[in-house]
C-alpha positions as a Markdown table, in Angstrom:
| # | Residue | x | y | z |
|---|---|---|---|---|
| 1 | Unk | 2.8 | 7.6 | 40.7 |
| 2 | Unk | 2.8 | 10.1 | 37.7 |
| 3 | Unk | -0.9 | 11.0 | 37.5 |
| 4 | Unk | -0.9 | 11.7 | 41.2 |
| 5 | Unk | 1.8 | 14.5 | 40.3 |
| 6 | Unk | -0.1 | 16.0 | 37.3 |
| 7 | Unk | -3.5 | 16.1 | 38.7 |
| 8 | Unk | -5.5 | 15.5 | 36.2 |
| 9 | Unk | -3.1 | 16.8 | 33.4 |
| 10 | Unk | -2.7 | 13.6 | 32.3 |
| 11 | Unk | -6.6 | 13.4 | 31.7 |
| 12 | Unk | -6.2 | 15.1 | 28.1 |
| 13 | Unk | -4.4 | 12.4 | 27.5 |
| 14 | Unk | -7.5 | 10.2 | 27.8 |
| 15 | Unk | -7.3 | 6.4 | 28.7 |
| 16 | Unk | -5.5 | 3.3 | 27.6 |
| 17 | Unk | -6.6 | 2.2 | 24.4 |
| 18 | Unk | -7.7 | -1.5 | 26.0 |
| 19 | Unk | -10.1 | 0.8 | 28.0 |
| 20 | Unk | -11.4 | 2.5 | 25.3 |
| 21 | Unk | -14.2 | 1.3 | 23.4 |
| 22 | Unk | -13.8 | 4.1 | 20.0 |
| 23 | Unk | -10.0 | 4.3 | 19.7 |
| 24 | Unk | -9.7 | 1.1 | 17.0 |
| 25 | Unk | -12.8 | 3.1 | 14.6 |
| 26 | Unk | -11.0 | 6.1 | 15.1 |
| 27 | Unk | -8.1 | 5.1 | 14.7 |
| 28 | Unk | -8.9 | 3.5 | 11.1 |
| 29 | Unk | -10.5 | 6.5 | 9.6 |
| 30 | Unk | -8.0 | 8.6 | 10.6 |
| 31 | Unk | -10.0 | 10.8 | 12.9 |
| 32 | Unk | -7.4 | 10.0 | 15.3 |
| 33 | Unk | -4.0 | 9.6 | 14.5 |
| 34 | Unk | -1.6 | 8.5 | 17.8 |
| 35 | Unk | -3.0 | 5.9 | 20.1 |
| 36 | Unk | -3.7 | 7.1 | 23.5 |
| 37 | Unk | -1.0 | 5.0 | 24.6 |
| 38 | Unk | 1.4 | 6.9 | 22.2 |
| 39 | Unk | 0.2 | 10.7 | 22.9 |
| 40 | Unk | 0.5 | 9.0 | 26.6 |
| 41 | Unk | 4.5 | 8.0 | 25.8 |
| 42 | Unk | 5.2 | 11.4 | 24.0 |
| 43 | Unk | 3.4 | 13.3 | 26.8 |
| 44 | Unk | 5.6 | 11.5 | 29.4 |
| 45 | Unk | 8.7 | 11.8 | 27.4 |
| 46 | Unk | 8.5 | 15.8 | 27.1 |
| 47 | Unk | 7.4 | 16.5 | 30.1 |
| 48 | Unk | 9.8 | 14.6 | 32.8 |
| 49 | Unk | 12.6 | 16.3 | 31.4 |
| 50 | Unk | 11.1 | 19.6 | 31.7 |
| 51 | Unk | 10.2 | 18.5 | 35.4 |
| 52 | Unk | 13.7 | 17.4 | 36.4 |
| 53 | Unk | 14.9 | 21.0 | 34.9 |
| 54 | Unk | 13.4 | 22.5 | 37.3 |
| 55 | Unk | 14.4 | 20.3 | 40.4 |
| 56 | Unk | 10.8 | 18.5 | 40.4 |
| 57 | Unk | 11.2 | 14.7 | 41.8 |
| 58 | Unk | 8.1 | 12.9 | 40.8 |
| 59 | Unk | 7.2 | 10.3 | 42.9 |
| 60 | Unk | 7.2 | 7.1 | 40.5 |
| 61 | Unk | 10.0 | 4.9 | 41.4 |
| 62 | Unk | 9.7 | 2.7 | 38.3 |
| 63 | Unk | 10.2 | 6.3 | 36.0 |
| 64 | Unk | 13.4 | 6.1 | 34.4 |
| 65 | Unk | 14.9 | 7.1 | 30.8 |
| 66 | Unk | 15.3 | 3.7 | 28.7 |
| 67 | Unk | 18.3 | 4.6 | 26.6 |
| 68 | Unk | 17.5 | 1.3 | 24.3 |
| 69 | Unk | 13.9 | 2.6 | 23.6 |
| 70 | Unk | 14.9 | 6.4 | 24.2 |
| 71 | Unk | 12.2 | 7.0 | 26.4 |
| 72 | Unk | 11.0 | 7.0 | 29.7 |
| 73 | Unk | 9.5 | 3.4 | 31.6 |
| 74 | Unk | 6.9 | 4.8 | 34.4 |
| 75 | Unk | 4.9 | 2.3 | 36.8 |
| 76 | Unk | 1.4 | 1.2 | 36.6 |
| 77 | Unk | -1.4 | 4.1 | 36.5 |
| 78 | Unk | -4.0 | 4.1 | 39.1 |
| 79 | Unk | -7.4 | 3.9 | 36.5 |
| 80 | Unk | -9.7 | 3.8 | 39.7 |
| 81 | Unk | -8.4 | 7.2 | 40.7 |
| 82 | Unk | -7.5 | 8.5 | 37.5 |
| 83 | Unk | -11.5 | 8.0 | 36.9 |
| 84 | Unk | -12.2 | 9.3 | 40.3 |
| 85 | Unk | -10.2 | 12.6 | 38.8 |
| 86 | Unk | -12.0 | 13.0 | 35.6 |
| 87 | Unk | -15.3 | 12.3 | 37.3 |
| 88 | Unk | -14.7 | 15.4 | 39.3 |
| 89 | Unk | -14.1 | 13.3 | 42.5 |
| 90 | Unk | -10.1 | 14.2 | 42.7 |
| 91 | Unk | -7.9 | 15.6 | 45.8 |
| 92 | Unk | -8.3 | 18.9 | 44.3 |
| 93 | Unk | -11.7 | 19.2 | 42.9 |
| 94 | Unk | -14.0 | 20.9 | 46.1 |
| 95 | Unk | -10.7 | 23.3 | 45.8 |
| 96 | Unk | -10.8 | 24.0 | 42.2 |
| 97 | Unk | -15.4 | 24.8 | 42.2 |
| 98 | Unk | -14.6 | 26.9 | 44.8 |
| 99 | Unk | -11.8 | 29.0 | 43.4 |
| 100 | Unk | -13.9 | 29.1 | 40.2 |
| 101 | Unk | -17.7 | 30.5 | 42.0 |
| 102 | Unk | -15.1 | 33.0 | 43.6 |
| 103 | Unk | -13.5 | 34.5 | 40.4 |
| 104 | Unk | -17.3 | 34.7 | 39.1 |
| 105 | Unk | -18.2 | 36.5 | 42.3 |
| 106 | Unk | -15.0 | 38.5 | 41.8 |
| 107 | Unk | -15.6 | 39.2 | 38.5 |
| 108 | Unk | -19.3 | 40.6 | 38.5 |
| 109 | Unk | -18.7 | 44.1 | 38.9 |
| 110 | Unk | -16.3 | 43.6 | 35.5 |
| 111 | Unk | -19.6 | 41.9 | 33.3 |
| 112 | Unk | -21.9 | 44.8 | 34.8 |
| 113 | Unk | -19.2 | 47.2 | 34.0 |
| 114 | Unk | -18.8 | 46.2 | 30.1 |
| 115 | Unk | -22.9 | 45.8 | 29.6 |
| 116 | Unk | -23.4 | 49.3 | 31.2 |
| 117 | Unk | -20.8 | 50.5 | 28.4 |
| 118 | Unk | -22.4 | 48.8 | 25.8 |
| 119 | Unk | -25.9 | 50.2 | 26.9 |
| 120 | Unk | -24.5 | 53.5 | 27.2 |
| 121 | Unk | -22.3 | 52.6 | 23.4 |
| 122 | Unk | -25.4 | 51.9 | 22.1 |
| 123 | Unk | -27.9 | 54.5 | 23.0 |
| 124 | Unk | -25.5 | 57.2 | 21.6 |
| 125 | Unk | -25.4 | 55.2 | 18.4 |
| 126 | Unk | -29.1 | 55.3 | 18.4 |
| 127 | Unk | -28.8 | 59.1 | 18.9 |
Protein backbone atom coordinates (compact mmCIF):
# COMPACT_ATOMS: atom_id res chain seq x y z
CA UNK A 1 0.00 0.00 0.00
CA UNK A 2 1.24 3.61 -0.73
CA UNK A 3 1.19 5.12 2.73
CA UNK A 4 3.09 2.12 4.08
CA UNK A 5 5.94 3.35 1.57
CA UNK A 6 5.78 7.01 2.50
CA UNK A 7 5.67 6.79 6.13
CA UNK A 8 3.81 9.27 7.12
CA UNK A 9 4.53 11.63 4.08
CA UNK A 10 1.28 11.21 2.99
CA UNK A 11 0.04 12.70 6.46
CA UNK A 12 0.46 16.40 5.05
CA UNK A 13 -1.88 15.39 2.84
CA UNK A 14 -4.42 15.08 5.61
CA UNK A 15 -7.53 12.74 5.31
CA UNK A 16 -10.36 11.94 2.98
CA UNK A 17 -12.67 14.63 2.85
CA UNK A 18 -15.74 12.04 3.94
CA UNK A 19 -13.46 11.85 7.19
CA UNK A 20 -13.17 15.23 7.61
CA UNK A 21 -15.54 17.26 9.49
CA UNK A 22 -14.14 21.20 8.29
CA UNK A 23 -13.12 20.51 4.61
CA UNK A 24 -16.90 21.52 3.12
CA UNK A 25 -16.64 25.26 5.44
CA UNK A 26 -13.28 25.49 4.18
CA UNK A 27 -13.71 24.71 1.20
CA UNK A 28 -16.60 27.45 0.60
CA UNK A 29 -14.74 30.32 1.94
CA UNK A 30 -11.97 29.64 0.15
CA UNK A 31 -9.55 29.11 3.01
CA UNK A 32 -8.88 25.92 1.35
CA UNK A 33 -8.78 25.58 -2.21
CA UNK A 34 -8.11 21.58 -3.43
CA UNK A 35 -10.00 18.86 -1.60
CA UNK A 36 -7.90 16.59 0.28
CA UNK A 37 -8.78 14.08 -2.12
CA UNK A 38 -7.39 16.23 -4.97
CA UNK A 39 -3.96 17.46 -3.21
CA UNK A 40 -4.09 13.47 -2.36
CA UNK A 41 -4.37 12.72 -6.53
CA UNK A 42 -1.79 15.39 -7.46
CA UNK A 43 0.51 14.27 -4.64
CA UNK A 44 0.29 10.67 -5.93
CA UNK A 45 0.56 11.73 -9.52
CA UNK A 46 4.06 13.62 -8.98
CA UNK A 47 5.43 11.51 -6.86
CA UNK A 48 5.20 7.77 -8.47
CA UNK A 49 6.91 8.97 -11.38
CA UNK A 50 9.67 10.32 -9.54
CA UNK A 51 9.72 6.91 -7.54
CA UNK A 52 9.88 4.70 -10.60
CA UNK A 53 12.93 7.09 -11.81
CA UNK A 54 14.80 6.04 -9.45
CA UNK A 55 14.05 2.18 -9.63
CA UNK A 56 11.57 2.41 -6.39
CA UNK A 57 8.68 -0.44 -6.69
CA UNK A 58 6.06 0.59 -4.38
CA UNK A 59 4.21 -2.02 -3.03
CA UNK A 60 0.45 -1.19 -4.18
CA UNK A 61 -0.66 -3.66 -6.79
CA UNK A 62 -3.73 -1.69 -7.74
CA UNK A 63 -1.17 1.55 -8.65
CA UNK A 64 -1.17 2.04 -12.17
CA UNK A 65 -1.12 5.17 -14.63
CA UNK A 66 -4.86 5.52 -16.09
CA UNK A 67 -4.10 6.95 -19.51
CA UNK A 68 -8.14 7.80 -19.86
CA UNK A 69 -7.96 9.90 -16.64
CA UNK A 70 -4.06 10.67 -16.97
CA UNK A 71 -3.38 9.69 -13.63
CA UNK A 72 -2.54 7.13 -11.40
CA UNK A 73 -5.43 4.47 -9.78
CA UNK A 74 -3.79 3.29 -6.18
CA UNK A 75 -5.73 0.68 -3.74
CA UNK A 76 -7.55 1.41 -0.72
CA UNK A 77 -5.63 3.39 2.18
CA UNK A 78 -5.25 1.80 5.52
CA UNK A 79 -7.19 4.92 7.75
CA UNK A 80 -6.62 2.73 10.97
CA UNK A 81 -2.95 2.86 10.49
CA UNK A 82 -2.66 5.91 8.73
CA UNK A 83 -4.13 7.27 12.16
CA UNK A 84 -2.01 5.05 14.12
CA UNK A 85 0.97 7.11 12.11
CA UNK A 86 -0.23 10.59 12.71
CA UNK A 87 -1.02 9.73 16.34
CA UNK A 88 2.66 8.99 16.75
CA UNK A 89 1.98 5.25 17.06
CA UNK A 90 3.80 4.27 13.49
CA UNK A 91 6.56 1.59 12.62
CA UNK A 92 9.00 4.30 12.83
CA UNK A 93 8.06 6.54 15.56
CA UNK A 94 10.23 5.05 18.96
CA UNK A 95 13.06 5.36 16.00
CA UNK A 96 12.38 8.89 14.94
CA UNK A 97 12.04 10.38 19.32
CA UNK A 98 15.10 8.75 19.72
CA UNK A 99 17.10 10.06 16.85
CA UNK A 100 15.63 13.43 17.76
CA UNK A 101 16.64 13.51 22.04
CA UNK A 102 20.14 12.35 20.44
CA UNK A 103 20.73 15.36 18.02
CA UNK A 104 19.56 17.58 21.14
CA UNK A 105 22.16 15.78 23.28
CA UNK A 106 24.52 16.14 20.28
CA UNK A 107 23.85 19.44 19.81
CA UNK A 108 24.34 21.01 23.38
CA UNK A 109 27.77 21.84 23.33
CA UNK A 110 26.66 24.05 19.90
CA UNK A 111 23.69 26.13 22.08
CA UNK A 112 26.32 26.59 25.03
CA UNK A 113 28.77 27.54 22.56
CA UNK A 114 26.59 30.49 20.75
CA UNK A 115 25.14 31.81 24.30
CA UNK A 116 28.80 31.97 25.68
CA UNK A 117 29.52 34.23 22.48
CA UNK A 118 26.69 36.22 22.96
CA UNK A 119 27.55 36.74 26.75
CA UNK A 120 31.00 37.52 25.85
CA UNK A 121 29.40 39.85 22.44
CA UNK A 122 27.55 41.53 24.76
CA UNK A 123 29.68 42.47 27.67
CA UNK A 124 32.18 44.09 25.30
CA UNK A 125 29.26 46.13 23.91
CA UNK A 126 28.53 47.11 27.34
CA UNK A 127 32.28 48.09 27.64
Amino acid sequence: MLLTVFGGVLNDVQVSDTNSPNSADLMRWKVKLYSNDDLRQRFIDRTVPQAEAIGIKLPDEKLNYNTQKRSYDWGEINWDEFNAVISGNGPCNQQRMKQRKDAHQNGQWVREAAQAYASKKSKLQAA
